[in-house]
Each structure stands twice: as structure tokens, then as C-alpha cells.
TIBA-517373 format. One line per 5 residues: their letters; for each residue z, y, x of C-alpha. Coordinates in steps of 0.1 Angstrom, whole numbers. Each point is the difference from the previous one (the first is absolute). Example, Ala and Ser with C-alpha at 12.3 -4.5 7.8 and 13.67 -1.06 7.14 Angstrom:
# residues 2
as> 78/-45/123 ~ -7/34/14
//
This chain:
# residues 445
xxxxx> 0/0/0 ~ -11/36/14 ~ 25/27/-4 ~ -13/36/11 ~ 24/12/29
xxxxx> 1/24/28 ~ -21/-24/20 ~ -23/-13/-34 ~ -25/18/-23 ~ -20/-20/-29
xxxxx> -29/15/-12 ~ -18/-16/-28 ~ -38/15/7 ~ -16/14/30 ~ -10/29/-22
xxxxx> 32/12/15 ~ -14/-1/34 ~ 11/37/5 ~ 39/-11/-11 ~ -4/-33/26
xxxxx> -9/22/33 ~ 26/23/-10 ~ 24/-26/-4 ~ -16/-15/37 ~ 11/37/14
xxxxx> 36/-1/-12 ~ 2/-39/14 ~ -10/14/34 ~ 20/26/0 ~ 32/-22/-2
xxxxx> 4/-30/3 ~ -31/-16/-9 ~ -12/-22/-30 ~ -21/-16/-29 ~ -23/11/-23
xxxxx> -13/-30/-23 ~ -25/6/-27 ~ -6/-22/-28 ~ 34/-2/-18 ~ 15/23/-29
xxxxx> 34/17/6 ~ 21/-32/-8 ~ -19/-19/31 ~ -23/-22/-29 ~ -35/-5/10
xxxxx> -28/18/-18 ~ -26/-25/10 ~ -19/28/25 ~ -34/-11/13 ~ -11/9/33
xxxxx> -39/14/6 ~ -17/-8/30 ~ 6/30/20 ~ 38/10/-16 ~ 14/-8/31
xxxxx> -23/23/23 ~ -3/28/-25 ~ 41/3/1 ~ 1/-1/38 ~ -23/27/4
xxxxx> 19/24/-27 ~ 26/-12/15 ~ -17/15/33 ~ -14/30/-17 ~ 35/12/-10
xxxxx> 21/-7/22 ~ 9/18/34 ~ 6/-13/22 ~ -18/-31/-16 ~ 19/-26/-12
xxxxx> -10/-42/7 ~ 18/-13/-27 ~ -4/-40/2 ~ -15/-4/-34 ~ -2/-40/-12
xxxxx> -7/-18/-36 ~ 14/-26/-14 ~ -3/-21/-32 ~ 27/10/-26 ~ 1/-10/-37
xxxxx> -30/3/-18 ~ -17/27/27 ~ 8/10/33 ~ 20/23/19 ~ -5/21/30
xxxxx> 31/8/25 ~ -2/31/18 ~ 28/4/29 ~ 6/27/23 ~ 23/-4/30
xxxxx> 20/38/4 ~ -23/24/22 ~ 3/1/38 ~ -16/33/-5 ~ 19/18/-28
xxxxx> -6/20/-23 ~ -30/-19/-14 ~ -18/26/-25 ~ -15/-15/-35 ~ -26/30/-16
xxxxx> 13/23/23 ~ 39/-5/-8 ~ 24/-19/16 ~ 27/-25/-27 ~ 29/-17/5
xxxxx> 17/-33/-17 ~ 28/6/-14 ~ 14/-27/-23 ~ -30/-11/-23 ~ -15/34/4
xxxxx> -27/22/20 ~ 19/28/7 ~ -21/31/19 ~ 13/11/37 ~ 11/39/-3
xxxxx> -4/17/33 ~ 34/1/11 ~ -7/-42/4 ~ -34/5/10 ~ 9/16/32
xxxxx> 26/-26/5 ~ -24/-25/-1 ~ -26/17/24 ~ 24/9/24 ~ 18/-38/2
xxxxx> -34/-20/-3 ~ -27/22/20 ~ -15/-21/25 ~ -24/-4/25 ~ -30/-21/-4
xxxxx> 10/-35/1 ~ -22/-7/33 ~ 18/32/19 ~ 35/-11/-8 ~ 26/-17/22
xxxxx> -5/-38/-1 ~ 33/-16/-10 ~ 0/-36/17 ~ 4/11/34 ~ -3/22/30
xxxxx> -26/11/24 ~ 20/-21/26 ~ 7/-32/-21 ~ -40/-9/-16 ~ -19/-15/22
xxxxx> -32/20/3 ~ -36/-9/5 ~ -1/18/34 ~ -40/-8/9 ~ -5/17/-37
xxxxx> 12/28/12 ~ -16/5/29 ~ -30/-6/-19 ~ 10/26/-24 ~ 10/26/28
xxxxx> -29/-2/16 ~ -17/13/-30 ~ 26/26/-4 ~ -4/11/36 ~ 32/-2/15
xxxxx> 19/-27/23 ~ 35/-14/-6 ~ 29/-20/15 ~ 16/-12/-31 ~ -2/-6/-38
xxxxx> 26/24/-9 ~ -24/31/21 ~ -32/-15/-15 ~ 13/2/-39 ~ 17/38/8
xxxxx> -31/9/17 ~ -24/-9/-32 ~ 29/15/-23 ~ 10/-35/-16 ~ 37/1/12
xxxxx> 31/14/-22 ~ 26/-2/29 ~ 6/-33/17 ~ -16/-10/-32 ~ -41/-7/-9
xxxxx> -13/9/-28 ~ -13/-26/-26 ~ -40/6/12 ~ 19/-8/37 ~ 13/-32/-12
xxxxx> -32/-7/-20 ~ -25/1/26 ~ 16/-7/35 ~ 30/-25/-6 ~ -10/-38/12
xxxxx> 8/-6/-35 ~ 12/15/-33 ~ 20/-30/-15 ~ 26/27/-7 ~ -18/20/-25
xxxxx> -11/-25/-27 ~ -26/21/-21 ~ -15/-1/31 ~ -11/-34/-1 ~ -33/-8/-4
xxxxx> -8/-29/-22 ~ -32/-21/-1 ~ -12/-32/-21 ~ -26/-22/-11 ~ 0/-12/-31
xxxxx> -21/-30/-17 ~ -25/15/-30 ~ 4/37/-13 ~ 39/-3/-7 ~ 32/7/23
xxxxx> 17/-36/-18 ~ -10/-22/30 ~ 0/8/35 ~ -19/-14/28 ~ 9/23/29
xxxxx> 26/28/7 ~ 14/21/27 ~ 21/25/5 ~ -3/28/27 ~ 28/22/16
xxxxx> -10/9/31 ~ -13/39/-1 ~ -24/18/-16 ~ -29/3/24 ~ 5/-36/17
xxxxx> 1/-12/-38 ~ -32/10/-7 ~ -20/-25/20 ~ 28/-26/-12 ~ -10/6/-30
xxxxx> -40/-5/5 ~ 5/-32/17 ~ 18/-14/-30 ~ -29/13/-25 ~ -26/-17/26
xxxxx> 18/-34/2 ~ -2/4/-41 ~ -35/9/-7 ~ -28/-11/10 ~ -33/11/20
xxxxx> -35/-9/6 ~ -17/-1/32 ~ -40/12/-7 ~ -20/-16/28 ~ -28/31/8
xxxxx> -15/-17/28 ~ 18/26/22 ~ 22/-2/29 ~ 33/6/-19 ~ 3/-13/-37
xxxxx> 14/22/-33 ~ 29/-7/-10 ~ 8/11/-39 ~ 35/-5/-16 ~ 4/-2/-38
xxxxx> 14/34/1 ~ -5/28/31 ~ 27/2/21 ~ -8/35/13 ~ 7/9/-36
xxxxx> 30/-24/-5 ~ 15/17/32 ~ -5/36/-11 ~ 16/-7/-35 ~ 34/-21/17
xxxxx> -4/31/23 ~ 0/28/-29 ~ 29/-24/-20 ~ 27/1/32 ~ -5/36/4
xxxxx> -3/16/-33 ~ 22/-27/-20 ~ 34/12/-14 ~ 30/-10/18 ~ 22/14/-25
xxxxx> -10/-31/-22 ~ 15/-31/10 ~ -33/-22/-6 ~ -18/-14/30 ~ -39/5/8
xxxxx> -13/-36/-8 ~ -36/-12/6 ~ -7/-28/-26 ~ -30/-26/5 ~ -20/-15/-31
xxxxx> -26/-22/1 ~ -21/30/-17 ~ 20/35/15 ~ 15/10/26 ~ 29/30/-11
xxxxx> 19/20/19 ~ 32/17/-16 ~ 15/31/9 ~ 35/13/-14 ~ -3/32/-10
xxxxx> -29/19/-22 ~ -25/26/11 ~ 9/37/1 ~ -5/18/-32 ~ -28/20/15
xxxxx> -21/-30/8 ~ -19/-15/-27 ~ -2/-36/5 ~ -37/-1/-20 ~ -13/22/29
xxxxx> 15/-15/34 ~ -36/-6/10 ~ -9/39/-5 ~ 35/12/8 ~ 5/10/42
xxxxx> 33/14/-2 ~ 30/-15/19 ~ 34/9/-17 ~ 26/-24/20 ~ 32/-14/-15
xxxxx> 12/-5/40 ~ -9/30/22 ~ 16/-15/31 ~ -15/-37/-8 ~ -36/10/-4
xxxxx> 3/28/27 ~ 11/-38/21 ~ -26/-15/-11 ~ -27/27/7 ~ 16/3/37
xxxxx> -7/-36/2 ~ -32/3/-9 ~ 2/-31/-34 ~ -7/28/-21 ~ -17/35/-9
xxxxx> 17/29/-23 ~ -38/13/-14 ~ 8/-17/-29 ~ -27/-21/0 ~ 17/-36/1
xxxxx> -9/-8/-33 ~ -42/12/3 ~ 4/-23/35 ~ 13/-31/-22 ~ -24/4/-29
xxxxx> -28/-2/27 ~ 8/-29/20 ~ 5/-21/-31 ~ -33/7/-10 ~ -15/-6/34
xxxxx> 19/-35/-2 ~ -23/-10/-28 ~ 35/3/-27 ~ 4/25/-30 ~ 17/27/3
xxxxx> 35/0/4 ~ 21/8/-31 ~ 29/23/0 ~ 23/0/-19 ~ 42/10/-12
xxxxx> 16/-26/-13 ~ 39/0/-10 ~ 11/27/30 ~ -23/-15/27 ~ -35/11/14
xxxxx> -25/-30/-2 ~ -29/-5/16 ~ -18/-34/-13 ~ -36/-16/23 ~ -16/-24/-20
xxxxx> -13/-27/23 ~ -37/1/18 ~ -21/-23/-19 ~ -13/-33/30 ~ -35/5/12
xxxxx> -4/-44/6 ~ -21/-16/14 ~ 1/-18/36 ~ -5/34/16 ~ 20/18/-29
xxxxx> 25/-11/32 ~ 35/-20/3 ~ 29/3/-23 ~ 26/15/19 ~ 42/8/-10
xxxxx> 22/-17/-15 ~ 7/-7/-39 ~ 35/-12/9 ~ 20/-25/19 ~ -12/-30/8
xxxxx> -25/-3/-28 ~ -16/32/7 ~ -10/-12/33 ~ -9/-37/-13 ~ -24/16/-23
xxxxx> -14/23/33 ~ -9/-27/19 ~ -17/-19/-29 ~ -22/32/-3 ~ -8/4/38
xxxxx> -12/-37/2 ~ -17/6/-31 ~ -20/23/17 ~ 2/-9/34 ~ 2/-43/1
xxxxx> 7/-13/28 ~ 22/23/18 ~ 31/-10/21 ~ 39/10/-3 ~ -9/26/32
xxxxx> -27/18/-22 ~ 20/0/-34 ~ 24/13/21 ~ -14/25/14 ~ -20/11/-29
xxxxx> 26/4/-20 ~ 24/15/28 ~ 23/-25/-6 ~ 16/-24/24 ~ -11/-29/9
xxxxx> 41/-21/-10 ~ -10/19/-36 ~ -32/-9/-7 ~ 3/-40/9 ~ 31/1/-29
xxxxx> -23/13/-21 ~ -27/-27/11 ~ 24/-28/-7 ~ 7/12/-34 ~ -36/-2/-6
xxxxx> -5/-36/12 ~ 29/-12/-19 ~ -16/13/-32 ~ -30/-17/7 ~ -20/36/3
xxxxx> -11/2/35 ~ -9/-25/26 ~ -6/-1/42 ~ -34/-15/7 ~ -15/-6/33
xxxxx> 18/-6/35 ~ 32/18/12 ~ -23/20/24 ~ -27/12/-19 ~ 13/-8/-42
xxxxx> 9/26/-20 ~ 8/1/-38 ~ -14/-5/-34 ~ 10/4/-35 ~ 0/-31/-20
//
């Protein structure tokens, strides 16, 4: 039974969107809380039906009027006869959070609006740096353990030598007394295990569904080392095709471009919102590739017109100015024009865009195979062992009577790998060895 509180609202409509954000403003602004939509003012469901885009047209008024912007986490579930939709608010890091250009408070079961003697309370206790500017809790400059050849890397763009870690973060302004800032932390510490929104999560999943999982991994080292971390994964999870040309040095094409794939894991570390305790996560169908990004886009940017857009408005100054120095990315504003474009160069549709329940989505829907025996070799893994079972069967396929060394190599896999595989195959009765131990190779059966 739901009972309206200071931490509970129950709206029976979301005609009363207006009323919910409100209600969203006063959560934040104390100690957090729920809005859930679909029961009357006794808690009884009113057997609400949910549209197709509900969910992403309350976000984005939630977005639209809201500042700064609220990322509720908004989910569904089945109650009674209908639905209902829970809307929950943690309180603000950032207070006071505005809602149409006021600030509320919850008091009992009640909005109530902030008068200015409160309002100046509140912007005086929670004003606050940007989150990537501001002192990083878990440790000191002297207790993390710092990617040191990073830095040098790093300084040399900068154009300036140092003797240790401490005079390399004051001397690019990411130090807050023996402390570094969170951008610090982010990009130069071995690891960032002690920041756990910082985590990047990965996965393959079997069909178009997250229920099953075929491959996962988590990544906390930093920022820029993650990165190519992050491709690898994607690589040993897709799959390419060699075209034979007839030239020197064959082209290899992946089901979806990795230049593009790089720029947009690239654009989600640096421009996601830390504030929100969600992780970036790349998830792997066996149609689309997506890459989520906590956080929406700035109200100025229109999300139909990222292709046409060239403006750069940064959630972390310090991060991107990092990454620039680093030379992993540009601040022209033209990350999104560079994605659209090698996507299409790839031979795959455009990529979609999209804001879906507080994060920024980008969505690749998978390159369609050329075929053919100089359409090339399969390449990548579909997951564990069976992934790589069903690999070799299509390299034999196209090339039969190759030998563990070739597979092997072809597949940049090692040799101890490959031969599991191959036994696997034998005891299923779907490959065979014919010839002699010198000069044999395999078949399918």
C-alpha cells in the first residue's frame, strides 16, 4: 500500500507532468524521493497505459525544466489492471535545483516554494565546483599510484618537464592541495577502482535482448588507457571480413567502424555526467552495437541536428581540456559530423541518437556481410568457447585445408586456443584432419 509522505508523491495521470517535476525539485532539494504515476490519492491503481515514447517525452520535460537537470531513474512496472511508472530522485549534490524557474521544498506531503532568505542558504552551502575540478575524496597525491609514462606523455604536449606527479598535476592546474582533482584521478591514476561510476561496463549479449549474456567485462583502469581496452573487447565480439583486392596488404572491414566506435566511447568519458551514478556501458547485439552515456545533452543542443550542429559546450572543462592536450580528442565540435561519416564509409546506416531514461544513446546497426570466398574470413568472437568454435567452422569453410598454425594466426589467436576449439569440433563429428601430419590440414565434414 502507497502512502504519500515526505519522500512519496502519487500522481494518477501524467497530465500532471508540470506538478511531477515540481514535486522532482522539492525531492532534490532535501532529502530525495519518489514520484509514482498511475495511482489515485489512496495508492489504488487506475489501470494507466503507457505510449511508446511516455518514458522519453517525460525525461526530456523533465530536462527542459529543470536546472540544473535532473536524471531521475524512471522505471515501469505492472500493477493491477495497468501500469505504473516510479520516478526517484536522489537529493541534489548541486542544490538548489530550479523547476520553471523556482526552486521548492518537501515539507511533509507538500511542495512548499524556497523564499529568498532559504535560497541564499542553499546557494551558499551547496555551490560547487564542476565535478571534474573538485578534490578527489579517495586519496592523496602521494597515496594513488599514478600512470607516470602517461604523464610524461601528457607533458610533453603541455610543454613543460617534471620530477613528480604532485608538480605535474599543479603545473596543468588539476591539484586542490595535496589533493587531485577528480579529472586528476580520472585520467592519470593506474586505476580508478575507487570511483565506481567510473567503471566502464561492456557485454555481449545472445539475440537483440540484454536477458542472456555471452561475454562481459569490466574496465577500471583510466580514462585514456581504457579506451583501447575497450576497442579490443568490441573487436574480440564482432566480427570482420578480409576483402582479397589482389593487392599487397588486404581490407579489413568490421561489422561496425571502429574509428567511429572510438570517437563516440571518446565523446561518452569526457562529456558524460559524473554527477549521476550510472556507468558508461557498451552493449553488443547480434544486430547493434550501443553505447550509453549518463547524462543528456545540453539544452542548447538539439539532438535532431548533431550532424549539422559544430558547437562544443563541455560538461568537464578540465577532462576535455585533458583529452585535447592528449591529443584523443578535438573541442571544434565536430565529434558527432566525424561519427556520422565514418559509419557511412563503413558500409552501416547511420548511427541513431538518441535520450533514453537520463542517458545519451548512441545505437550502430550492424554492416550488412559482403560473402562470398573473397567477401574475406570471419573474424571476432560471438562468445566464449562457442563463439570461437563457430569461427573456425567458417574459416575452414572458406579456406579447407588449413592447419592449427594458419587458423591461428588468421584469427590472432594462439595456437593452445585454437587446438581446444579443434577438438570440440572432432568430438562433434563436424570437422576432420585429412592427409599426413606434415602436409594435412582440415576439412569440414
Amino acid at each position: 500500500m502507497y502512502i504519500e509522505s515526505e519522500k512519496l508523491e502519487l500522481k494518477s495521470t501524467l497530465n500532471e507532468w508540470r506538478e511531477i517535476i515540481i514535486s522532482l525539485s522539492a525531492f532534490a532539494n532535501k532529502n530525495g524521493g519518489k514520484v509514482i504515476v498511475g495511482l489515485d490519492e489512496k495508492g489504488e491503481p487506475v489501470g494507466l497505459e503507457i505510449g511508446k515514447n511516455t518514458l522519453e517525452d517525460l525525461a526530456n520535460k523533465i530536462k527542459t525544466h529543470t536546472d540544473p537537470v535532473l536524471y531521475p531513474s524512471i522505471n515501469t512496472l505492472t500493477f493491477g489492471p495497468g501500469e505504473i511508472i516510479e520516478i526517484e530522485v536522489p537529493a541534489s549534490d548541486n542544490k538548489p535545483v530550479f523547476a520553471f524557474d523556482r526552486a521548492y521544498l518537501r515539507v511533509g506531503r507538500t511542495n512548499q516554494k524556497i523564499n529568498n532568505s532559504q535560497l541564499r542558504e542553499l546557494i551558499k552551502r551547496y555551490t560547487l565546483p564542476d565535478f571534474d575540478r573538485r578534490p578527489f575524496e579517495g586519496g592523496t597525491i602521494k597515496t594513488i599510484d599514478w600512470d607516470e609514462k602517461l604523464m610524461a606523455e601528457a607533458a610533453e604536449n603541455y610543454g613543460f618537464k617534471f620530477k613528480t606527479p604532485g608538480e605535474f598535476l599543479k603545473k596543468i592546474k588539476a591539484a586542490s592541495g595535496a589533493r587531485p582533482t577528480n579529472a586528476a584521478y580520472l585520467c592519470f591514476a593506474k586505476n580508478t577502482d575507487s570511483m565506481f561510476n567510473a567503471l566502464i561496463r561492456a557485454a555481449r549479449f545472445q539475440g537483440d535482448s540484454t536477458v542472456k549474456f555471452l561475454d562481459m567485462k569490466d574496465f577500471d583502469n583510466n580514462l585514456i588507457s581504457a579506451v583501447n581496452e575497450v576497442i579490443k573487447f568490441i573487436k574480440l565480439n564482432t566480427r570482420n571480413e578480409i576483402v582479397i583486392s589482389g593487392q599487397a596488404r588486404h581490407k579489413e572491414i568490421w561489422d561496425y567502424p571502429l574509428e567511429a566506435l572510438r570517437e563516440a566511447i571518446i565523446n561518452a568519458l569526457a562529456h558524460r555526467d559524473y554527477n549521476d551514478p550510472g556507468q558508461v556501458q557498451i552493449r553488443i547485439f547480434d544486430n547493434r552495437l550501443a553505447i550509453w552515456s549518463p547524462g543528456l545533452l545540453p539544452k542548447e543542443i538539439n539532438i535532431k541536428n548533431l550532424g549539422q550542429e559544430r558547437r562544443s559546450i563541455p560538461r568537464n572543462k578540465l577532462l576535455v581540456e585533458i583529452f585535447h592536450k592528449l591529443k584523443i580528442m578535438e573541442v571544434w565540435g565536430s565529434g558527432f559530423r566525424k561519427i556520422i561519416d565514418l559509419t557511412l564509409k563503413n558500409g552501416n546506416p547511420a548511427p541513431e541518437f538518441s535520450e533514453i531514461t537520463g542517458a545519451f544513446v548512441i545505437t550502430f546497426r550492424k554492416r550488412e556481410k559482403i560473402g562470398g570466398v573473397n567477401g574475406g574470413v570471419n573474424g571476432g568472437v560471438n562468445g566464449g568457447v562457442n563463439g570461437g568454435v563457430k569461427l573456425v567452422v567458417d574459416f575452414v569453410s572458406q579456406y579447407p585445408g588449413s592447419r592449427t598454425g594458419a587458423i591461428a594466426k588468421a584469427l590472432n589467436r594462439s595456437d593452445r586456443t585454437v587446438e581446444k576449439w579443434l577438438e570440440k569440433l572432432k568430438k562433434t563429428d563436424k570437422i576432420e584432419y585429412r592427409g599426413s601430419s606434415k602436409s594435412g590440414g582440415y576439412y569440414l565434414k
